[in-house]
Phi, psi and omega in degrees: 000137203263137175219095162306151147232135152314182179237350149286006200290343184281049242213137163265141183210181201213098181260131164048032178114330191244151208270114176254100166293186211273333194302341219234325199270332185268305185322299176320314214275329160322283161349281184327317197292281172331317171323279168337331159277323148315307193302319230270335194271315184332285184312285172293036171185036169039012196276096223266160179188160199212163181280138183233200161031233182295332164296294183306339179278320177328308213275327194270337175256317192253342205052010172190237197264150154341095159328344176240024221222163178211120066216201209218052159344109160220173195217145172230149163329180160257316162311351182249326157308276178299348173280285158020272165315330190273009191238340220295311192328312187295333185275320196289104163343142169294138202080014137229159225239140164253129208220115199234142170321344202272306208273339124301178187234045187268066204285078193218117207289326207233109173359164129204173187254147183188155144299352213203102171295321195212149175323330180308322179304328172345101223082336180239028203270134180294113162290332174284314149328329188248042184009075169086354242263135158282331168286135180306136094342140174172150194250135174256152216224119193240128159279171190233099178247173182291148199231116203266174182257352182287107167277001117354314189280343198289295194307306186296314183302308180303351176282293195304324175297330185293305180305271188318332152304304189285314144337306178287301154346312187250334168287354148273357183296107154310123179078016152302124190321147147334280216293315184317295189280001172275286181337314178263357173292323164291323165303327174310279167340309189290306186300254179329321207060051175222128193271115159256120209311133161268259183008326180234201200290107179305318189299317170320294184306317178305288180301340161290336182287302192265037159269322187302340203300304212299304203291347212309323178284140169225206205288348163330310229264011142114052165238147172241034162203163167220197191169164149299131157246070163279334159300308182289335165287337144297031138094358171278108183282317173293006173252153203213101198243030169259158172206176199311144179291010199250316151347290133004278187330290185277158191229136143201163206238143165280152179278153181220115191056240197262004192245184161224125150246154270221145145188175191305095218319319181252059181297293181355311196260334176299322196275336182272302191320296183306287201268026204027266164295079199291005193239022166256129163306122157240109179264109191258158181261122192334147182274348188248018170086133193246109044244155201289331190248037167307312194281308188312320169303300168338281182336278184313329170313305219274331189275001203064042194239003144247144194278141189277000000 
């Protein structure tokens, strides 16, 4: 994907009320850029993904970004999420990073593309390349998986997910007994049949069980619908963001700022399914706090690393 940016586009302007700066338009433009490269592996491995969550409301109420939204939401089938991942390392230009709980220090079920692993990184960022952007940057990446219509399979599966949760929960708890986290490692093994190494990174092995939890199903498996479960691997069960699997199938692209991106032919019912009225302005709150490169800004101040 070819990425223009205008030259007003770094311009502070005030969409729907709310003040966006020019400080906050070179992060998007950042953003855009990572994007672009996504697209660009996307393309050349025939691998379809789509704007998902605040990008897709973004692209369809606003035609670009959420006036209050700093980051980049995409979503893939899960066959196309994995081939995704086995190609993505080899493709990504040097300075940017894919960075998964396997490869990292992302203690996150669910992936992103970035500049940056770590603050250390901080300071050494190409700014031309990243169109002025000083800050790590990055798009996050969601799988969209099947859903069986049996409840007998849903309740198992929320079972085995719950267990891999409650697992994960006490090998991060500081200062849990030894015998506490061997006791559910066994209970895993007793359930599951699945042996978790206590000898290497256990959180790792956890969080790989329970993305195999989130996937168990495929398109096969007598379900008609899919949807993300990023709530329910946040531990909300009772919300259910699937929607008929038909949905999916097509792709079409919306303008989203100055590009057009691909989102979900039956974006209507994924966007009613989140938000209910999805064209009423809600300035809802960021989950990692808004603006996202508050601490970082700090960092850098505080290391003498940004520039005025």
């Amino acid at each position: 994907m070819k990425l223009d940016i205008p030259e007003d586009f770094y311009k502070e302007e005030i969409r729907n009320d709310f003040l966006i700066t020019s400080e906050m338009k070179h992060c998007w433009a950042s953003e855009l850029k990572i994007f672009s490269v996504i697209d660009d592996i996307c393309q050349k491995h025939q691998i379809k993904y789509f704007a998902y969550f605040g990008t897709l409301l973004g692209a369809i109420r606003h035609k670009g970004f959420v006036p209050w939204d700093d980051d980049i939401d995409i979503a893939f089938l899960r066959e196309d999420y994995d081939r995704f991942q086995k190609v993505v390392d080899s493709e990504l230009p040097e300075g940017l990073y894919f960075r998964s709980f396997w490869n990292s220090d992302r203690m996150n079920i669910f992936p992103e593309v970035s500049n940056g692993n770590s603050y250390e990184d901080l300071g050494k960022i190409d700014l031309d390349y990243f169109c002025g952007c000083p800050y790590i940057t990055g798009v996050d990446i969601y799988p969209i998986d099947w859903m069986p219509d049996d409840p007998e399979s849903q309740k198992l599966q929320s079972r085995l997910l719950s267990l891999a949760l409650a697992a994960l929960g006490i090998w991060q708890q500081k200062g849990t007994p030894d015998e506490d986290r061997q006791e559910i490692l066994n209970k895993i093994k007793q359930v599951m049949g699945v042996e978790i190494d206590p000898s290497s990174d256990v959180v790792r092995q956890l969080y790989g069980l329970a993305d195999s939890i989130i996937g168990m199903y495929g398109a096969d498996d007598g379900c008609s619908r899919a949807g993300t479960q990023y709530k329910r691997f946040r531990g909300n069960t009772s919300e259910d963001f699937s929607i008929p699997r038909e949905c999916f199938e097509t792709l079409i692209y919306q303008p989203f700022e100055f590009i057009e991106i691909p989102v979900p032919g039956g974006y209507d019912a994924a966007l009613t399914r989140q938000y209910g009225d999805y064209m009423k302005m809600v300035r809802g709150a960021s989950a990692h706090g808004y603006p996202f490169f508050s601490k970082q800004k700090e960092y850098l101040k505080s290391h003498g690393l940004l520039k005025s």
